[in-house]
C-alpha positions as CSV (number, residue, x, y, z in Angstrom):
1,X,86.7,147.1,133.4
2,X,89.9,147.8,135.2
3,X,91.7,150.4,133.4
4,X,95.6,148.5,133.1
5,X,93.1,145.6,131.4
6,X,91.8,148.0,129.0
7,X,95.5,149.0,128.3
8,X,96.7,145.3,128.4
9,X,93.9,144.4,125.8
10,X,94.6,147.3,123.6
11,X,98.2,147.1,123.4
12,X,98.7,143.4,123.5
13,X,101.4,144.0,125.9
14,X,102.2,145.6,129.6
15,X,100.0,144.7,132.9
16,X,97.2,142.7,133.9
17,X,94.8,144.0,136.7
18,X,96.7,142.3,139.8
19,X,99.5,145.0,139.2
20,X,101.5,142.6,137.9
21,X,104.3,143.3,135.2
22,X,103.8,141.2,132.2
23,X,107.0,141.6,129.7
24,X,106.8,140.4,125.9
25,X,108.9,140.7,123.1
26,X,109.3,144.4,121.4
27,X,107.2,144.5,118.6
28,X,107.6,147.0,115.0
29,X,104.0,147.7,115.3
30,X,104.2,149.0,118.7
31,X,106.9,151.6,117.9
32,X,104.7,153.9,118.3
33,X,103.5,153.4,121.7
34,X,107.4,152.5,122.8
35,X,108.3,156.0,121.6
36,X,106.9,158.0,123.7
37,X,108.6,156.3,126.9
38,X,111.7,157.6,124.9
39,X,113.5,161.3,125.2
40,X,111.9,161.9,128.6
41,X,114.9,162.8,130.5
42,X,118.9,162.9,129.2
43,X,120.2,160.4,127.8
44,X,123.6,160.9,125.9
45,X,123.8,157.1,124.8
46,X,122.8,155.4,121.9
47,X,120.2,153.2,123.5
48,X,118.4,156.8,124.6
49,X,116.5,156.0,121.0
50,X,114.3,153.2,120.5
51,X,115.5,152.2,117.2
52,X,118.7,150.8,119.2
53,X,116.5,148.3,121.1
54,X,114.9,147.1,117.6
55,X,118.1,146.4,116.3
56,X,119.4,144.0,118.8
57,X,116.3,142.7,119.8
58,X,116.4,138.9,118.9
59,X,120.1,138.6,119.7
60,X,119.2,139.9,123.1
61,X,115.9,138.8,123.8
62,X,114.6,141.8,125.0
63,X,111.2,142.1,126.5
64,X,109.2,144.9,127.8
65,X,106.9,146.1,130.5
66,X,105.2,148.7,131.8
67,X,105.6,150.5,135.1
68,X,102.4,152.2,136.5
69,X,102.1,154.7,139.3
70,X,99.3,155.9,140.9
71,X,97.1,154.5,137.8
72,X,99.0,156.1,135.1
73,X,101.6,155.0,132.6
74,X,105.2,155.5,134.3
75,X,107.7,154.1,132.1
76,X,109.1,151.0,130.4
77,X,111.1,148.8,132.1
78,X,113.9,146.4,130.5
79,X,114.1,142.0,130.5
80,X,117.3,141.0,128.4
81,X,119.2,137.5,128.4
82,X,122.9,137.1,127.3
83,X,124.7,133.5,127.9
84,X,122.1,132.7,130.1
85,X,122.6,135.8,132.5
86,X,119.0,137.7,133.0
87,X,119.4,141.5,133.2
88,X,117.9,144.9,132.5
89,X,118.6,148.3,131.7
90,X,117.9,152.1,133.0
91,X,114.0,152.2,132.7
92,X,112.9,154.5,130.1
93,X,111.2,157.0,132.1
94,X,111.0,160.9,132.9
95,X,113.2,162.3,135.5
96,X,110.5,162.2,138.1
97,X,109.5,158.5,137.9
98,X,113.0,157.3,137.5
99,X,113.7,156.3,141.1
100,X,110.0,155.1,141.5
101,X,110.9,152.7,137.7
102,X,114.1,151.7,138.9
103,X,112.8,150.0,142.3
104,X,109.7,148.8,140.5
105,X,112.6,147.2,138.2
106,X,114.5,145.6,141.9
107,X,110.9,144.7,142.6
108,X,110.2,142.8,139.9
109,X,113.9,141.0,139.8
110,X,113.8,140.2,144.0
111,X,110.1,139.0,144.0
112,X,108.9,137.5,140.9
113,X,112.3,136.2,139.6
114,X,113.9,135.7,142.7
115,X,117.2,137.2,142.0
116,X,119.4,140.1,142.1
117,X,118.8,142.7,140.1
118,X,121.6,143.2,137.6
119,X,121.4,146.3,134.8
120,X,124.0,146.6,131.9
121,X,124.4,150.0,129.7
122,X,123.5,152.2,132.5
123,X,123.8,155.9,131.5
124,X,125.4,158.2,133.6
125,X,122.9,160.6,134.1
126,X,120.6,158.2,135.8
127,X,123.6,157.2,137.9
128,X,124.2,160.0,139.0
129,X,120.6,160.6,139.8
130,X,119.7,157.6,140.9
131,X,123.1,158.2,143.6
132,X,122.8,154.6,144.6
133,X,124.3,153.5,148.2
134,X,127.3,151.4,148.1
135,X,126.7,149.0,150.3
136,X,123.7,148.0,148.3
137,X,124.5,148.6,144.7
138,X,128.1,147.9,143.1
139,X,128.2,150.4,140.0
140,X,131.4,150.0,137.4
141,X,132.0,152.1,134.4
142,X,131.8,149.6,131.2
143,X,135.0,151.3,129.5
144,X,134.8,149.7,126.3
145,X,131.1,150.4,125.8
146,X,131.1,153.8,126.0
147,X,129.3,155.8,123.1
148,X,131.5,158.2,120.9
149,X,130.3,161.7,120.5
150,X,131.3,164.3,117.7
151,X,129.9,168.0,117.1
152,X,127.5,168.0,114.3
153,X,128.7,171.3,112.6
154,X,132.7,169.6,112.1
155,X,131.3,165.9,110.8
156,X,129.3,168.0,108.4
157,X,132.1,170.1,106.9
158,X,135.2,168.4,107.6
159,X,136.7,171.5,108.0
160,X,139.7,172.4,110.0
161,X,143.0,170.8,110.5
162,X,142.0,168.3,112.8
163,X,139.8,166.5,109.7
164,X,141.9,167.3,106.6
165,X,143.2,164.1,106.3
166,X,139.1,162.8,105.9
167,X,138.7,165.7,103.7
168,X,141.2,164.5,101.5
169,X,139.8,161.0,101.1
170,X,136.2,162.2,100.6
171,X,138.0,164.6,97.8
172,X,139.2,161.8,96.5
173,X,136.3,159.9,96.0
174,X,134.2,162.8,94.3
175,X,137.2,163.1,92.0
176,X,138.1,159.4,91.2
177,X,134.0,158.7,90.9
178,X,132.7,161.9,88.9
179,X,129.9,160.9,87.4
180,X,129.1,157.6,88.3
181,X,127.7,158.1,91.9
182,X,124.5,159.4,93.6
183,X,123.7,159.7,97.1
184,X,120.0,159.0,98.2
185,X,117.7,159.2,100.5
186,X,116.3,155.5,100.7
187,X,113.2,154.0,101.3
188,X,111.6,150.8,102.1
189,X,111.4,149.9,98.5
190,X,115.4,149.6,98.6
191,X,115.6,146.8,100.8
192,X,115.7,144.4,97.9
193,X,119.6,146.6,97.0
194,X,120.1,147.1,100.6
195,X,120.1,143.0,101.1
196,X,122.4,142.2,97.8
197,X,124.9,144.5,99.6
198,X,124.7,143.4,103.4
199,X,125.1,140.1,101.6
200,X,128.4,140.4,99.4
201,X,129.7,143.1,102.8
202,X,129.1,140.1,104.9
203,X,130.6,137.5,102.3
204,X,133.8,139.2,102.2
205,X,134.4,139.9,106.1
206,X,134.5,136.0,105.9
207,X,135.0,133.8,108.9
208,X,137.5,135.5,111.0
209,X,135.0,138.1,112.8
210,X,133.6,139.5,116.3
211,X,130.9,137.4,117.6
212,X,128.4,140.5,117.1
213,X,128.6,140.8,113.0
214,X,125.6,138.2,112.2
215,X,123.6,139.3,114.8
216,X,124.2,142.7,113.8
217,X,122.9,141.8,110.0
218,X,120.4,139.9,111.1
219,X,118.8,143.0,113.4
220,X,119.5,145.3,109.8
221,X,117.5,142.7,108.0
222,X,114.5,143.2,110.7
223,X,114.8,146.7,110.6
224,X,115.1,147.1,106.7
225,X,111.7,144.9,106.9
226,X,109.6,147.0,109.4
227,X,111.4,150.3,108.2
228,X,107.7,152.0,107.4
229,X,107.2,151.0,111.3
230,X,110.2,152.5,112.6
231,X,111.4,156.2,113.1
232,X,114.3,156.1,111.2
233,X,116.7,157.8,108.5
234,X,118.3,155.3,105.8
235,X,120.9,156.9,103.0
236,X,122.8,155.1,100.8
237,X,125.3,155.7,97.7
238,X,124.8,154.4,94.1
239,X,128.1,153.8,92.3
240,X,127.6,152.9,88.6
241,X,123.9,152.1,89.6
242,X,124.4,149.5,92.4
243,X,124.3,150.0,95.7
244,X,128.0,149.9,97.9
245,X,127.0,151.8,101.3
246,X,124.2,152.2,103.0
247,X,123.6,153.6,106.9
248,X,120.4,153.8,109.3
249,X,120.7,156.7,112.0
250,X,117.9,158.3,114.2
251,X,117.1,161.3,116.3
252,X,117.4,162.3,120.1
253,X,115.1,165.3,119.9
254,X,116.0,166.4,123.7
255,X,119.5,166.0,123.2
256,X,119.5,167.5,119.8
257,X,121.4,164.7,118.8
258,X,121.7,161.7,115.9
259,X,122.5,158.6,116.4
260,X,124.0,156.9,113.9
261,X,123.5,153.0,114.4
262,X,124.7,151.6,111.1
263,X,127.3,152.5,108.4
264,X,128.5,150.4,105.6
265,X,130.3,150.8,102.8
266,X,132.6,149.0,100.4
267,X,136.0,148.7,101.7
268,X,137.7,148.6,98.4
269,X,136.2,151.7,96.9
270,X,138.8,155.0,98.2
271,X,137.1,157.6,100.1
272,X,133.5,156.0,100.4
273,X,133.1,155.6,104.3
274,X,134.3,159.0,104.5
275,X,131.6,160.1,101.9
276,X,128.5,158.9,102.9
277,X,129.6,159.7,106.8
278,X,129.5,163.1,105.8
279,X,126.5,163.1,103.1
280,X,124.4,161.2,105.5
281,X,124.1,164.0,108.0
282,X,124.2,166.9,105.7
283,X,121.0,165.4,103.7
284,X,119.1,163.6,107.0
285,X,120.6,165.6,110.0
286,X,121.4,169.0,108.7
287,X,121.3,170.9,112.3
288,X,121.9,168.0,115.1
289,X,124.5,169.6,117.2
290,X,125.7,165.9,118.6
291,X,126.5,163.1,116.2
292,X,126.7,159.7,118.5
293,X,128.7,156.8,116.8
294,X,128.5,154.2,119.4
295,X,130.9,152.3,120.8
296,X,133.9,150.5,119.8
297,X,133.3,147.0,121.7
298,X,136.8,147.2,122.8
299,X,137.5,146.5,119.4
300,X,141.4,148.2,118.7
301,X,140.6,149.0,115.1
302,X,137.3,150.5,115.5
303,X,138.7,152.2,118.6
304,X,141.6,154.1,116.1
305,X,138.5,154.9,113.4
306,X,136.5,156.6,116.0
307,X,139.3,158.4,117.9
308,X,140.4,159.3,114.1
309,X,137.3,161.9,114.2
310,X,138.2,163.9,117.1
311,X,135.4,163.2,119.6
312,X,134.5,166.2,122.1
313,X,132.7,163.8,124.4
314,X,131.9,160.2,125.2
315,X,128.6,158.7,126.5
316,X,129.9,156.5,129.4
317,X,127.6,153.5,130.5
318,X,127.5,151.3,133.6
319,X,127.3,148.1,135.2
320,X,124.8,148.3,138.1
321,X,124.7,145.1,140.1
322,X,121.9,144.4,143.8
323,X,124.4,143.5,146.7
324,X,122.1,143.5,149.4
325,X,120.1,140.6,147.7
């Protein structure tokens, strides 16, 4: 038998023997064949860990293939639709097969779909690898997509003058809510407490929201459900035994860096968000040097919470679209 059947067969997924790339929906029970496409070369965004492309999967559509080179396994290449407009993202490759996955990507877009290639979320250090020609590529930084990136060491202390004001509020919270709260360490059994609070957190955002909040509860609830599946960190904080904030992060191993994808807390409790964004990473992520936060969507009020942490970097992304096409 051809050897990319036996791999079709066994993974349920990938190539057929013709060579030709077959993309299907990410699966939870796959994670751990996607993860080891992951952390092969840098990657300072958040979608550099494979929880990220869980999480918006459905609202996305994304699908995946693989790339193979000379008969072996040479990364995983990207299928996503968004208001009808087909596009991918940077392949998730090593270094060394990058510009081979990338053209396999143009390939696949020119020939099979018969259109041109267009990538969203582009990471910098594959465009700057990648070096692609003008006249064939037009390549734009997405400025309000770009990920937020904080030392590990000040997150985790809050020290200095820079963070005193957060101080303060987390101060605040251990001293107005002695005794009645407990950070933990959840696990899949919590998903019952961690769907009574996304539930009464979505209820009171009410109507008047960004178009990416259900989606975004919707891809918690998946995760939540396949959490045993998944490579991920969930904490939450207990006050008077129920549950009022919960986050999900992950870790990029080669960038020594977590990634926190979800935080929520209750809004009317003083001090909380500050609380569990520290506890989280001094009980899950005790040494990552680089905290990611994501993005602020453009979104003025998230833009102010994130700048409100003193970032020392940003993960800039990129739209890549095929001129020559």
């Amino acid at each position: 038998m051809d050897k990319n059947v036996e791999i079709y067969d066994h993974e349920d997924n990938i190539k057929d023997g013709s060579g030709k790339l077959i993309f299907k929906p990410i699966k939870a029970e796959k994670f751990h064949y996607y993860d080891k496409f992951y952390g092969l070369r840098h990657n300072k965004t958040c979608d550099s860990v494979s929880l990220e492309s869980f999480l918006w999967k459905d609202y996305y559509n994304v699908k995946a293939a693989i790339a193979f080179k000379d008969g072996k396994e040479a990364g995983m290449l990207w299928l996503m639709e968004s208001d009808g407009e087909i596009y991918s993202a940077m392949p998730m490759c090593s270094q060394e097969n990058l510009q081979y996955c990338f053209d396999e990507t143009v390939r696949y877009f020119n020939k099979e779909l018969n259109r041109k290639l267009v990538i969203r979320l582009a990471d910098e250090a594959a465009i700057e690898s990648l070096n692609l020609p003008q006249e064939s590529f037009l390549v734009k930084e997405e400025v309000d997509l770009k990920d937020y990136l904080y030392d590990g060491d000040a997150l985790r202390s809050l020290s200095g003058k820079k963070l005193h004001k957060k101080k303060n509020h987390y101060n605040r919270f251990i001293k107005d809510y002695a005794g009645r709260y407990e950070y933990k360490r959840l696990k899949c059994c919590a998903r019952d407490d961690v769907f009574e609070f996304l539930a009464k957190w979505r209820e009171h955002k009410g109507d008047d929201v960004e178009e990416h909040l259900d989606p975004e509860v919707q891809g918690v609830h998946e995760v939540i459900k396949h959490c045993q599946e998944l490579d991920i960190k969930l904490g939450g904080v207990y006050v008077d035994g129920r549950l009022e904030a919960f986050t999900i992060g992950s870790y990029n191993q080669l960038e020594d860096m977590a990634v926190i994808h979800i935080e929520k807390a209750n809004a009317d409790i003083p001090g909380l968000y500050q609380f569990i964004n520290k506890e989280f990473l001094v009980n899950e992520f005790p040494y990552a040097g680089i905290i990611n936060r994501e993005d602020d969507l453009g979104i003025e009020g998230l833009r102010r919470a994130k700048e409100s942490y003193y970032p020392i970097d940003y993960a800039r992304k990129y739209y890549v679209e095929q001129l020559d096409f």
